[in-house]
PQR file with spaces between the fields and no chain letter, atoms N, CA, C, O and H, PARSE charges and radii, in Angstrom:
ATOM       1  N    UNK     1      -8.163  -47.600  -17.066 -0.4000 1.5000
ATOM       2  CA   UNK     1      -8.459  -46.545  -16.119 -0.0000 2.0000
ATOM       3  C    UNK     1      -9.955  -46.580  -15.835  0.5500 1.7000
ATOM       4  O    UNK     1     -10.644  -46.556  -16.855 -0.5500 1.4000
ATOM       5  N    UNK     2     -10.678  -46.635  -14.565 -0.4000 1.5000
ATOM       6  CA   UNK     2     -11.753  -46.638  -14.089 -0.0000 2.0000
ATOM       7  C    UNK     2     -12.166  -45.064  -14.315  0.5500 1.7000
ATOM       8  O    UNK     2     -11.526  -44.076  -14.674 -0.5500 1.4000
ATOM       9  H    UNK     2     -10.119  -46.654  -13.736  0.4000 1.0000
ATOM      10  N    UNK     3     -13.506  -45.286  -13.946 -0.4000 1.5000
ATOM      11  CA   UNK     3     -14.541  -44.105  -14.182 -0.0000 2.0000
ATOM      12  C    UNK     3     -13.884  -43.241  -13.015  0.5500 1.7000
ATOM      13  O    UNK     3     -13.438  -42.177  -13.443 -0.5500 1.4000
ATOM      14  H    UNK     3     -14.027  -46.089  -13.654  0.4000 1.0000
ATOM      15  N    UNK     4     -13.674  -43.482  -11.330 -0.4000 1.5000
ATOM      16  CA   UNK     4     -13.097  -42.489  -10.093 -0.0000 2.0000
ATOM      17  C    UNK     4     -11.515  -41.899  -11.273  0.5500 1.7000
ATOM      18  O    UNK     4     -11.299  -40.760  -11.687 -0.5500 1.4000
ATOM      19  H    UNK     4     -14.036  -44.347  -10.983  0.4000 1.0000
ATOM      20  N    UNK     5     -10.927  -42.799  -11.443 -0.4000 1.5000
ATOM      21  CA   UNK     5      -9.752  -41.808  -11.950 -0.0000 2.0000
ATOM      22  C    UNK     5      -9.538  -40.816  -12.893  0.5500 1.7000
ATOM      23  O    UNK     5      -8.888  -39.771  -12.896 -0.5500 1.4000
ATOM      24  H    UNK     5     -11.102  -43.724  -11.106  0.4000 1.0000
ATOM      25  N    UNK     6     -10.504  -41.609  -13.992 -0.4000 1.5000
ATOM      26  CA   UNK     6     -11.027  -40.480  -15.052 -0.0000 2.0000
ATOM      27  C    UNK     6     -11.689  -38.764  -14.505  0.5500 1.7000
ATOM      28  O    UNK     6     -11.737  -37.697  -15.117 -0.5500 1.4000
ATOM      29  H    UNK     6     -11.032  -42.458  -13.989  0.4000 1.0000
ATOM      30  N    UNK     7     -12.012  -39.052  -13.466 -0.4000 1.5000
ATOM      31  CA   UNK     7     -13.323  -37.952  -12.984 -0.0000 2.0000
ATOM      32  C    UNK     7     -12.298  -37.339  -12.200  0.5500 1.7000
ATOM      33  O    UNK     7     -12.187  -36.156  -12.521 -0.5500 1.4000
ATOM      34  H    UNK     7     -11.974  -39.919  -12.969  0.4000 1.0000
ATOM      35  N    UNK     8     -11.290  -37.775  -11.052 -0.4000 1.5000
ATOM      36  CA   UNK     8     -10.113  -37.128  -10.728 -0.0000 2.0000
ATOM      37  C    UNK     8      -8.931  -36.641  -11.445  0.5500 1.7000
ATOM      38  O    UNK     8      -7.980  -35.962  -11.057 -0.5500 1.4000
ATOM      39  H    UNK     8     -11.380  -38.736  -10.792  0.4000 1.0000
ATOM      40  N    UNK     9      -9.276  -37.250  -12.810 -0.4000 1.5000
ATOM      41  CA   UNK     9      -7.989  -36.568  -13.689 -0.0000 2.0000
ATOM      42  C    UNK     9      -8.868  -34.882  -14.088  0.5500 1.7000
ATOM      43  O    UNK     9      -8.433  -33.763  -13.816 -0.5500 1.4000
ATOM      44  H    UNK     9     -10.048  -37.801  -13.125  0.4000 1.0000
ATOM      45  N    UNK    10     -10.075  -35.201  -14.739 -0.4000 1.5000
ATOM      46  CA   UNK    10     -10.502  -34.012  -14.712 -0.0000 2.0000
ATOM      47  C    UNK    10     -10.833  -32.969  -13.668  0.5500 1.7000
ATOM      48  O    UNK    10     -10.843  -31.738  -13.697 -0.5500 1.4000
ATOM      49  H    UNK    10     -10.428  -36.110  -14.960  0.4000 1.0000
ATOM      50  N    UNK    11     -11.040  -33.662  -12.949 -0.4000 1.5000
ATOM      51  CA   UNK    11     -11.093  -32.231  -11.476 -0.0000 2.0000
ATOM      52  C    UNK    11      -9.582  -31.827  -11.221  0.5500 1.7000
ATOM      53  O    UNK    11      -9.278  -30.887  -10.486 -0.5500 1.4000
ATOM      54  H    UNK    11     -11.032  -34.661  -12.926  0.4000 1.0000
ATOM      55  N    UNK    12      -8.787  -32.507  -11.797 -0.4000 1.5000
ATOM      56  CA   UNK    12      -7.344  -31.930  -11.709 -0.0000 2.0000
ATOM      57  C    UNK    12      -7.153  -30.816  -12.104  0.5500 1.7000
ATOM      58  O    UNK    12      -6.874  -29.799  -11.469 -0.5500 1.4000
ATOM      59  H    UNK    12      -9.034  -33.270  -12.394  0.4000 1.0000
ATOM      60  N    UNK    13      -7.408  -31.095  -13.969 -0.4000 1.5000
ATOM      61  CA   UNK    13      -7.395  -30.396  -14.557 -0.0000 2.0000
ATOM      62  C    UNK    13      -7.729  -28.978  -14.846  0.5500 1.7000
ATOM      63  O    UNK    13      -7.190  -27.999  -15.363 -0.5500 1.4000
ATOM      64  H    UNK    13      -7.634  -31.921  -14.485  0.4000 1.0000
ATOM      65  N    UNK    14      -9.102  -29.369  -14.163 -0.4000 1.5000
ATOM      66  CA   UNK    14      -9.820  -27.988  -13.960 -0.0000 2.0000
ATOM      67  C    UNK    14      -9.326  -27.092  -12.906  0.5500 1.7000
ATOM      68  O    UNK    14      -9.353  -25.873  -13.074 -0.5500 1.4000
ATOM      69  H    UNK    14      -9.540  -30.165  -13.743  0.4000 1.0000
ATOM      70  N    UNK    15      -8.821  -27.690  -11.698 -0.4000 1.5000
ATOM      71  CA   UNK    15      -8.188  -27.426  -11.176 -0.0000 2.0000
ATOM      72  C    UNK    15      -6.498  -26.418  -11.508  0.5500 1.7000
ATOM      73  O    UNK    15      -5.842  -25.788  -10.678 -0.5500 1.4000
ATOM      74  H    UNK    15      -8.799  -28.681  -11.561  0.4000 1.0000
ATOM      75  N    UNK    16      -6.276  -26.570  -12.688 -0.4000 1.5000
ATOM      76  CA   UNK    16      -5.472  -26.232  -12.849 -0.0000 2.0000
ATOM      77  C    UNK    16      -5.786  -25.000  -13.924  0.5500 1.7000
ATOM      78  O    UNK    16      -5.290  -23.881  -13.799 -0.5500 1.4000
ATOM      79  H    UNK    16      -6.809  -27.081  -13.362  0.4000 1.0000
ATOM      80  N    UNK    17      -6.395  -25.258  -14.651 -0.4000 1.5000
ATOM      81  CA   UNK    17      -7.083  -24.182  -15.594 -0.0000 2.0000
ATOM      82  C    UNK    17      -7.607  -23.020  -14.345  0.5500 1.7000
ATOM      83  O    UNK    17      -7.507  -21.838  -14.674 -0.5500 1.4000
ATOM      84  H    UNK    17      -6.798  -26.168  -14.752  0.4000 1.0000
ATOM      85  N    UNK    18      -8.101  -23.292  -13.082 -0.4000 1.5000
ATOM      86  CA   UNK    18      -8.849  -22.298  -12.431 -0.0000 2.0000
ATOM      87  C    UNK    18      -7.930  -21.460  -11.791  0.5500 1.7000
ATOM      88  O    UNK    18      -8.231  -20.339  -11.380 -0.5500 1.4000
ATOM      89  H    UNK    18      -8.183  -24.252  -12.816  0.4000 1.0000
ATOM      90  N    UNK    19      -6.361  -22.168  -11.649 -0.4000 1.5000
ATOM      91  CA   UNK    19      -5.765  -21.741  -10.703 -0.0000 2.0000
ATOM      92  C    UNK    19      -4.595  -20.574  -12.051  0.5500 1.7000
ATOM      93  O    UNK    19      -3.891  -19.650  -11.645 -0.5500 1.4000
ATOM      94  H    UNK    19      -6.116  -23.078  -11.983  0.4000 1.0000
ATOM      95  N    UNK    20      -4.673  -20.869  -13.158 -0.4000 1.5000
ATOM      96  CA   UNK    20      -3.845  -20.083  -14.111 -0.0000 2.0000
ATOM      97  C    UNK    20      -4.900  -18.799  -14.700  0.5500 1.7000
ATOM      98  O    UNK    20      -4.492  -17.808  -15.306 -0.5500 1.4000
ATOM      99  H    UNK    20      -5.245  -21.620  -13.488  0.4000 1.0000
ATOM     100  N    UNK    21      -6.194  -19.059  -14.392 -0.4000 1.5000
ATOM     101  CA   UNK    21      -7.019  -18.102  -14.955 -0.0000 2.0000
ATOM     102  C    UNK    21      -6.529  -17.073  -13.392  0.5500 1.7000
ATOM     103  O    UNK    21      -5.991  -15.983  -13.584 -0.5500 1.4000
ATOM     104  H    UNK    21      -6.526  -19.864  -13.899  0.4000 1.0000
ATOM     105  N    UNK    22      -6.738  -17.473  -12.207 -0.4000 1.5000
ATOM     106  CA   UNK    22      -6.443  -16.783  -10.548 -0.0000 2.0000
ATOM     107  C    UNK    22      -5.296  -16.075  -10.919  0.5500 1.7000
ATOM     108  O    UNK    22      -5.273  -14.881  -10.620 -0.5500 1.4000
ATOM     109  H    UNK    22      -7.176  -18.358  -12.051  0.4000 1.0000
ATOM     110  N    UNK    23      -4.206  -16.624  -11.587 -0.4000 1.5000
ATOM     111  CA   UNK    23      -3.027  -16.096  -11.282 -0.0000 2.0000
ATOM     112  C    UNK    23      -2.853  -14.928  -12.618  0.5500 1.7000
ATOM     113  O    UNK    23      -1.847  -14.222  -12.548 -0.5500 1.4000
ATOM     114  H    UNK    23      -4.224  -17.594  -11.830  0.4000 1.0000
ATOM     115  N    UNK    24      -3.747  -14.718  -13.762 -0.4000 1.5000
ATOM     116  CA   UNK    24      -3.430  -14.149  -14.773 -0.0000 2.0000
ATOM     117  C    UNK    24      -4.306  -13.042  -14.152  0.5500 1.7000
ATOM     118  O    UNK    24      -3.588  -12.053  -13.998 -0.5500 1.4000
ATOM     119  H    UNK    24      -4.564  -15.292  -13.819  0.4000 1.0000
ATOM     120  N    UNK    25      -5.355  -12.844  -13.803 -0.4000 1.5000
ATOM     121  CA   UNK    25      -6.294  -11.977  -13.502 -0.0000 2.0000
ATOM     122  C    UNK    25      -5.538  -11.354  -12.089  0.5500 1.7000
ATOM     123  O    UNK    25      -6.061  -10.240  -12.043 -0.5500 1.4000
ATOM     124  H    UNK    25      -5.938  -13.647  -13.928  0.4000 1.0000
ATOM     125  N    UNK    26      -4.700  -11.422  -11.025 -0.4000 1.5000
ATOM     126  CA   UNK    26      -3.905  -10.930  -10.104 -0.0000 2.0000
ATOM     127  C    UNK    26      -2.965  -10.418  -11.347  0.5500 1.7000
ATOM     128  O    UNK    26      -2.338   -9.434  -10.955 -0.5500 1.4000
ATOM     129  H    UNK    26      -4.275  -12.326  -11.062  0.4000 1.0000
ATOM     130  N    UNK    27      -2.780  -10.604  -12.134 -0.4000 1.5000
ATOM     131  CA   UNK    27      -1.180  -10.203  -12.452 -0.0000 2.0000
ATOM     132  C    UNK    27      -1.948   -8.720  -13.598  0.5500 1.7000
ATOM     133  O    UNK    27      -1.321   -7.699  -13.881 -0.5500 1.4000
ATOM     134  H    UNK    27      -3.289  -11.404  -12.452  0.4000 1.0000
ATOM     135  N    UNK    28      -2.994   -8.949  -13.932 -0.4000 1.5000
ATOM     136  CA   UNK    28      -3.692   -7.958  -15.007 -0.0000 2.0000
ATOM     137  C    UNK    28      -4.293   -7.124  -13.616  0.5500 1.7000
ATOM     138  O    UNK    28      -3.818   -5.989  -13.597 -0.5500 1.4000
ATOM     139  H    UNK    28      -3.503   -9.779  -13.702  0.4000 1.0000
ATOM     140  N    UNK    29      -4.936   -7.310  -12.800 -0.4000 1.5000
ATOM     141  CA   UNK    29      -4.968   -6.040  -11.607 -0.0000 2.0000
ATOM     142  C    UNK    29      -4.033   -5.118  -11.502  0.5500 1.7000
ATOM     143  O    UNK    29      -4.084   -3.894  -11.624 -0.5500 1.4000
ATOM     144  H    UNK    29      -5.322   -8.232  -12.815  0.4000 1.0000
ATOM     145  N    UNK    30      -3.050   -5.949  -11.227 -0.4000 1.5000
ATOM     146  CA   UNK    30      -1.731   -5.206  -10.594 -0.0000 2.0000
ATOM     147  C    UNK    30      -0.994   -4.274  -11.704  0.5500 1.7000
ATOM     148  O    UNK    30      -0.408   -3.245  -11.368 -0.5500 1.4000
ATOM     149  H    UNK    30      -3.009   -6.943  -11.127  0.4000 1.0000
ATOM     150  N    UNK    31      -1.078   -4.768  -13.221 -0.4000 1.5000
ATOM     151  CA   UNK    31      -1.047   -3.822  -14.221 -0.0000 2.0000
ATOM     152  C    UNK    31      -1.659   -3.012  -13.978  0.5500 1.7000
ATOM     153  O    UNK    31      -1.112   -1.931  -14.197 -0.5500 1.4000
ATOM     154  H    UNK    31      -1.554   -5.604  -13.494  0.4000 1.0000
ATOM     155  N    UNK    32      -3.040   -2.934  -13.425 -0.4000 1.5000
ATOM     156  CA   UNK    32      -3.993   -1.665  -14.053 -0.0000 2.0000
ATOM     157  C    UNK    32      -4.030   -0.946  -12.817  0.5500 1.7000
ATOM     158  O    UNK    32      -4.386    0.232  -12.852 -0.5500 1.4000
ATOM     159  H    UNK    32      -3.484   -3.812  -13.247  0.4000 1.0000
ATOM     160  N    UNK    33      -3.661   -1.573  -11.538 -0.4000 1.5000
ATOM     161  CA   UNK    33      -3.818   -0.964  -10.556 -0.0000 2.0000
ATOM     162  C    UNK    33      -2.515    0.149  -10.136  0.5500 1.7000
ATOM     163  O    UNK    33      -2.528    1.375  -10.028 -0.5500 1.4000
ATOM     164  H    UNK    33      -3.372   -2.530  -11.510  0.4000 1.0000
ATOM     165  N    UNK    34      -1.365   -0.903   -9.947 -0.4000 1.5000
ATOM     166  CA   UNK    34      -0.176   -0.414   -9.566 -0.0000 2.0000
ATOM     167  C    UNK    34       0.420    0.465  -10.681  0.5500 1.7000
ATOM     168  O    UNK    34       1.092    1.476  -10.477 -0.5500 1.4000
ATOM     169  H    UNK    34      -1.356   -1.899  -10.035  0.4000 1.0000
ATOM     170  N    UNK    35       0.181    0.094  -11.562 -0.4000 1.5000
ATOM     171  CA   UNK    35       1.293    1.018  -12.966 -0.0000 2.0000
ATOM     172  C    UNK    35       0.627    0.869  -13.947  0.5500 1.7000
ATOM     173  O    UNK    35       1.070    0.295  -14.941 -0.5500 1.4000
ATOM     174  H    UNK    35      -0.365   -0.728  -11.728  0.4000 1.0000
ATOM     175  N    UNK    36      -1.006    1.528  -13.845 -0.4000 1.5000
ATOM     176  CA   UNK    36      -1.955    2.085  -15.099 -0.0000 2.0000
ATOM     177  C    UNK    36      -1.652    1.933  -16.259  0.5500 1.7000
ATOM     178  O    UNK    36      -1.638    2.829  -17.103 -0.5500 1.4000
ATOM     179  H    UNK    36      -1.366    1.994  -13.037  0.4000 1.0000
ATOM     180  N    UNK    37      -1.312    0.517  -16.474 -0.4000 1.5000
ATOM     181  CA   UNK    37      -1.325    0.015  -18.106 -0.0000 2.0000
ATOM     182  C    UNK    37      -3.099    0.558  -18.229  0.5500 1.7000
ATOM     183  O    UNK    37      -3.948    0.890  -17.402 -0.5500 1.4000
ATOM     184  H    UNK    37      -1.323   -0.211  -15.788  0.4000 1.0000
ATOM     185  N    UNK    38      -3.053    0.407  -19.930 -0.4000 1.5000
ATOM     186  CA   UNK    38      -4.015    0.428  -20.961 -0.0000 2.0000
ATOM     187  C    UNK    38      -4.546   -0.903  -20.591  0.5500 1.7000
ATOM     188  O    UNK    38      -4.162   -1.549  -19.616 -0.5500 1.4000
ATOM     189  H    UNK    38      -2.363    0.138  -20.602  0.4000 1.0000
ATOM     190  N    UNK    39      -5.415   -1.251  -21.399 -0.4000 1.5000
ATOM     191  CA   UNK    39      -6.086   -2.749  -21.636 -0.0000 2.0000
ATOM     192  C    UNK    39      -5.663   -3.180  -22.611  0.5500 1.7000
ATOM     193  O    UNK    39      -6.014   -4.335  -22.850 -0.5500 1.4000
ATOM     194  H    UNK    39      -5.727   -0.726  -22.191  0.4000 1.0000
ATOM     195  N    UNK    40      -4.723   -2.495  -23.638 -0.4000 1.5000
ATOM     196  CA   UNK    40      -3.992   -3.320  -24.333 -0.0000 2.0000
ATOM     197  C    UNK    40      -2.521   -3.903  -24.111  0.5500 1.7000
ATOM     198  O    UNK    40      -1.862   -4.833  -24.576 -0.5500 1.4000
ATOM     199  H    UNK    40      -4.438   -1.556  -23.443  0.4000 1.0000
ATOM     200  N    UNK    41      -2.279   -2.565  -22.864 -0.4000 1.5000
ATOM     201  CA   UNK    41      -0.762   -2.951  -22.232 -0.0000 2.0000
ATOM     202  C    UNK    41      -0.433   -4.033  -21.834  0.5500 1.7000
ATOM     203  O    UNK    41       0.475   -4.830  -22.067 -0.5500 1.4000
ATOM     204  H    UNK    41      -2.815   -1.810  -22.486  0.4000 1.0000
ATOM     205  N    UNK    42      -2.096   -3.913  -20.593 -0.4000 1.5000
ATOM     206  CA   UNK    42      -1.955   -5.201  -19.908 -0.0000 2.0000
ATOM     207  C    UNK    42      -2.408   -6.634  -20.313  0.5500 1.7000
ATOM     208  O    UNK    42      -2.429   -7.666  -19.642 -0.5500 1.4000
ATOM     209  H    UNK    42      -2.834   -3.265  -20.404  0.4000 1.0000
ATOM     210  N    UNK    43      -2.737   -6.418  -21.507 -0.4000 1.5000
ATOM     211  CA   UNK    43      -3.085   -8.105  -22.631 -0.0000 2.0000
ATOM     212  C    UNK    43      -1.946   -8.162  -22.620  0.5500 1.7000
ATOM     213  O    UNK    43      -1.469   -8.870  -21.733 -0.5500 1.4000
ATOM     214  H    UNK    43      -2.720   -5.580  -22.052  0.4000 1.0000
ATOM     215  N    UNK    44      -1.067   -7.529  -23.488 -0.4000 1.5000
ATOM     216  CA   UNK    44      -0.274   -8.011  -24.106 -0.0000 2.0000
ATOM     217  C    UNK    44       0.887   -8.405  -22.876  0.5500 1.7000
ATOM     218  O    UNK    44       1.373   -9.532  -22.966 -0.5500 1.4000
ATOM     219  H    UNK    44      -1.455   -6.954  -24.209  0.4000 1.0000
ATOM     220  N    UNK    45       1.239   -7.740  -22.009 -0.4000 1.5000
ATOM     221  CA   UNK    45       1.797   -8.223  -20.698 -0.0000 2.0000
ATOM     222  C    UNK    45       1.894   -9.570  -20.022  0.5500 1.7000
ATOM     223  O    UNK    45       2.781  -10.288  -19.560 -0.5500 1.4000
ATOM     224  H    UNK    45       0.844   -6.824  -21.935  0.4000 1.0000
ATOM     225  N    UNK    46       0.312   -9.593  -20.201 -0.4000 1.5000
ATOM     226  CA   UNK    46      -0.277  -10.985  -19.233 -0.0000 2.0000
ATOM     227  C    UNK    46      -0.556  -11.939  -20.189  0.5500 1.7000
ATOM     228  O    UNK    46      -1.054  -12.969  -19.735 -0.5500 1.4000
ATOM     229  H    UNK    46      -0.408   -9.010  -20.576  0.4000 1.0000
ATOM     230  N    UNK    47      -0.348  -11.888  -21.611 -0.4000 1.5000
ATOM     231  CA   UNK    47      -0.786  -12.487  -22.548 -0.0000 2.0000
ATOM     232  C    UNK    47      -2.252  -13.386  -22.392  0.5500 1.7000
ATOM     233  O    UNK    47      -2.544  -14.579  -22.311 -0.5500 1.4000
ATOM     234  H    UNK    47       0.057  -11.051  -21.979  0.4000 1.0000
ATOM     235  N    UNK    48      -2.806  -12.401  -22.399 -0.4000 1.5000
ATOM     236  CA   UNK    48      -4.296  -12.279  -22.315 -0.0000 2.0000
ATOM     237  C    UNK    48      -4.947  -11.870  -23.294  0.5500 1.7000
ATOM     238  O    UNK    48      -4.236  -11.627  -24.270 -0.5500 1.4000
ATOM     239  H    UNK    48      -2.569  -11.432  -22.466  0.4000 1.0000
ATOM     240  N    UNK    49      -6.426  -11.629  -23.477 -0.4000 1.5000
ATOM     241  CA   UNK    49      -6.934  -10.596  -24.183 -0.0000 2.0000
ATOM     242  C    UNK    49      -7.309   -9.656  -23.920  0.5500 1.7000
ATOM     243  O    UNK    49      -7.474   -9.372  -22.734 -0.5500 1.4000
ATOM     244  H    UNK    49      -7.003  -11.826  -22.684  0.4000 1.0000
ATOM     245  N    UNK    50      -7.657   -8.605  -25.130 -0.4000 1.5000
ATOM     246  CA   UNK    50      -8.111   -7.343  -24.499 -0.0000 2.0000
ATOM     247  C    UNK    50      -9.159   -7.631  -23.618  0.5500 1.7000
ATOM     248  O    UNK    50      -9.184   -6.998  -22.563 -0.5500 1.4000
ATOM     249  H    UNK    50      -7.523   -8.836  -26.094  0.4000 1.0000
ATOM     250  N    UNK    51     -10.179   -8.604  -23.881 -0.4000 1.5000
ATOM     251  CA   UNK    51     -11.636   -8.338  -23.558 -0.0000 2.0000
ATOM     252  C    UNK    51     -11.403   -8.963  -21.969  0.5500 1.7000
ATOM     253  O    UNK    51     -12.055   -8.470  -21.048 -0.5500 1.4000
ATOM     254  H    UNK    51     -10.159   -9.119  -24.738  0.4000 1.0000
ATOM     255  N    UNK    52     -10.355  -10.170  -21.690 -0.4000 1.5000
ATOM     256  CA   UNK    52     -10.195  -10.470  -20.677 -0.0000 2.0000
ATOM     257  C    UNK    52      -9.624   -9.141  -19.607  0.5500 1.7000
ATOM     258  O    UNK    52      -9.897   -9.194  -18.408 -0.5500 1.4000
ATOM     259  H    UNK    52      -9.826  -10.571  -22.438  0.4000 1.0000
ATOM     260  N    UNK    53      -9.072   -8.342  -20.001 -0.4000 1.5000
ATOM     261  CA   UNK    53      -8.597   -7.427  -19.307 -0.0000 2.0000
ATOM     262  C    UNK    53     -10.118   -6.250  -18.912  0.5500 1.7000
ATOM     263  O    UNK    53     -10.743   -5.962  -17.891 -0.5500 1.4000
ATOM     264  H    UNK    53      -8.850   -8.299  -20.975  0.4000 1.0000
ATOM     265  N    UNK    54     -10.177   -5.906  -20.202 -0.4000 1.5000
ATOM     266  CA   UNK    54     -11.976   -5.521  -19.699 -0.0000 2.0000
ATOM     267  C    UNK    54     -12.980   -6.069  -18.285  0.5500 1.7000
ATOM     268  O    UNK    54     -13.554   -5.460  -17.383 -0.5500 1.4000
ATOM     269  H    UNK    54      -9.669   -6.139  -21.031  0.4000 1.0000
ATOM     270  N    UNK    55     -12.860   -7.280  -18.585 -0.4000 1.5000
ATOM     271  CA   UNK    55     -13.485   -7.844  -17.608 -0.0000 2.0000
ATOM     272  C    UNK    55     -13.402   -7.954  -16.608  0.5500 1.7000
ATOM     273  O    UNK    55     -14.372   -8.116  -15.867 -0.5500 1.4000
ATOM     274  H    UNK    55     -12.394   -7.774  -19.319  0.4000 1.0000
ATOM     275  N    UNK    56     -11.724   -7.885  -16.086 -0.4000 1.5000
ATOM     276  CA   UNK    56     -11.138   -7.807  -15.177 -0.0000 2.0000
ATOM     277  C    UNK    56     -11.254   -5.980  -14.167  0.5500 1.7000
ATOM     278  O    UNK    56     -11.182   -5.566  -13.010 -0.5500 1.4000
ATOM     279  H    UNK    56     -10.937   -7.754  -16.689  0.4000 1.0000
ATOM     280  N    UNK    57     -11.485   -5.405  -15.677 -0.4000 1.5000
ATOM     281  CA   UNK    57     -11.584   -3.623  -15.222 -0.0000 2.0000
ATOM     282  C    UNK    57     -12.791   -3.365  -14.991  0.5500 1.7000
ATOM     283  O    UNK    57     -13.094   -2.264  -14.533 -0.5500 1.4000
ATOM     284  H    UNK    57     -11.543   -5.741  -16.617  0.4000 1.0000
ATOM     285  N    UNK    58     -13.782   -4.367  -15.271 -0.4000 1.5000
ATOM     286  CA   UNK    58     -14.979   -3.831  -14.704 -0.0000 2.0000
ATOM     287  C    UNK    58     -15.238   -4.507  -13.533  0.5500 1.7000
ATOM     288  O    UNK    58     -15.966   -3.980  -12.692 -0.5500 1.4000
ATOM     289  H    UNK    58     -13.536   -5.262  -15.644  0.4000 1.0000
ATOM     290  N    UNK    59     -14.757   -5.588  -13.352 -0.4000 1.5000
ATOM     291  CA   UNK    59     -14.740   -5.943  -11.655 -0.0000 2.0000
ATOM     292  C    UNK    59     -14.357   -5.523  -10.781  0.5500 1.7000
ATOM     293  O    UNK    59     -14.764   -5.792   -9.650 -0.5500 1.4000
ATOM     294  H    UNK    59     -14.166   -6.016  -14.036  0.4000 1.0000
ATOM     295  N    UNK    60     -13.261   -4.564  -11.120 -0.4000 1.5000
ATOM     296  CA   UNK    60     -12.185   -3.887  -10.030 -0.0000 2.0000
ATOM     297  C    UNK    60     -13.149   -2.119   -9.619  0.5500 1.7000
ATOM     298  O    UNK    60     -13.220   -1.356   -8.655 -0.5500 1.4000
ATOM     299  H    UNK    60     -12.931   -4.346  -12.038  0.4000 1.0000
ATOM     300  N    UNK    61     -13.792   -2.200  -11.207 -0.4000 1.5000
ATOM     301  CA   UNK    61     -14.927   -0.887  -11.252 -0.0000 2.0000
ATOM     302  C    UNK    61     -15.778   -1.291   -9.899  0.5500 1.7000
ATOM     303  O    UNK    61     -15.744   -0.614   -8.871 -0.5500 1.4000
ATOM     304  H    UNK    61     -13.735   -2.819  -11.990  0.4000 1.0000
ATOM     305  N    UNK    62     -16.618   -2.609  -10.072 -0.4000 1.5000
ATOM     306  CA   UNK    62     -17.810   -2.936   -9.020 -0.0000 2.0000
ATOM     307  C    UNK    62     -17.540   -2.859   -7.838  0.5500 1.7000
ATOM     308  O    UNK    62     -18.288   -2.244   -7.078 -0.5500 1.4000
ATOM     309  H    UNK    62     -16.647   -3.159  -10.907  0.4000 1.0000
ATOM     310  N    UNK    63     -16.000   -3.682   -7.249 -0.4000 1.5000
ATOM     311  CA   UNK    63     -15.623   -3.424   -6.183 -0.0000 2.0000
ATOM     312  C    UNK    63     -15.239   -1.803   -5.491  0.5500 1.7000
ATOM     313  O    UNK    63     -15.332   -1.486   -4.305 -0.5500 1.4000
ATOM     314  H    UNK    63     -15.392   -4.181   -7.866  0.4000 1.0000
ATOM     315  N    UNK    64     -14.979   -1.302   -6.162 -0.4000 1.5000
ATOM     316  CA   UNK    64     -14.436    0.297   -5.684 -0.0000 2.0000
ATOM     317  C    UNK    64     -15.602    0.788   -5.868  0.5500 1.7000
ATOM     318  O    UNK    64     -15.522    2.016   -5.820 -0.5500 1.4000
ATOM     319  H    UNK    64     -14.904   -1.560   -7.125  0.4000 1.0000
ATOM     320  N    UNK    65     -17.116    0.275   -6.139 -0.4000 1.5000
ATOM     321  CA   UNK    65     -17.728    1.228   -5.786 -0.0000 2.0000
ATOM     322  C    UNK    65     -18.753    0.723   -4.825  0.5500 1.7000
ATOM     323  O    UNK    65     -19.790    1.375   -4.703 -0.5500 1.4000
ATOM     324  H    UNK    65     -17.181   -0.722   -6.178  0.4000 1.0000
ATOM     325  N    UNK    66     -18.610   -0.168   -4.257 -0.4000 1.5000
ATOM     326  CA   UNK    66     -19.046   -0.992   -2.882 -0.0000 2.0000
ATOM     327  C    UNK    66     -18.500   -0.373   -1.559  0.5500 1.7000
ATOM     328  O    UNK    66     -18.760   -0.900   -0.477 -0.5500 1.4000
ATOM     329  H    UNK    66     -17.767   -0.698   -4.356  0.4000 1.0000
């Protein structure tokens, strides 16, 4: 395997890690938004962590107050 395929396997990859972090963080919104889970509700839901859910609640904080 050449160095281009190596470097496209990893932009895959990452690619794919970016797109499961997108889809866990929509699905932990919609907990906290639509049906006011806790931050532990929505870990354990999204099988996440707490702190990821935090993070997610303070972004949703920044935006609503823009």
């Amino acid at each position: 395997m050449g160095i281009i395929e190596t470097v496209k396997g990893i932009n895959k990859e990452e690619g794919k890690i970016e797109g499961k972090i997108e889809g866990k963080t929509e699905v932990v919104k919609n907990l906290i938004v639509k049906l006011g889970f806790s931050n532990e509700q929505a870990a354990d839901i999204a099988e996440v962590s707490a702190e990821f859910v935090r993070e997610v609640r303070t972004s949703l904080a920044k935006q609503h107050k823009k």
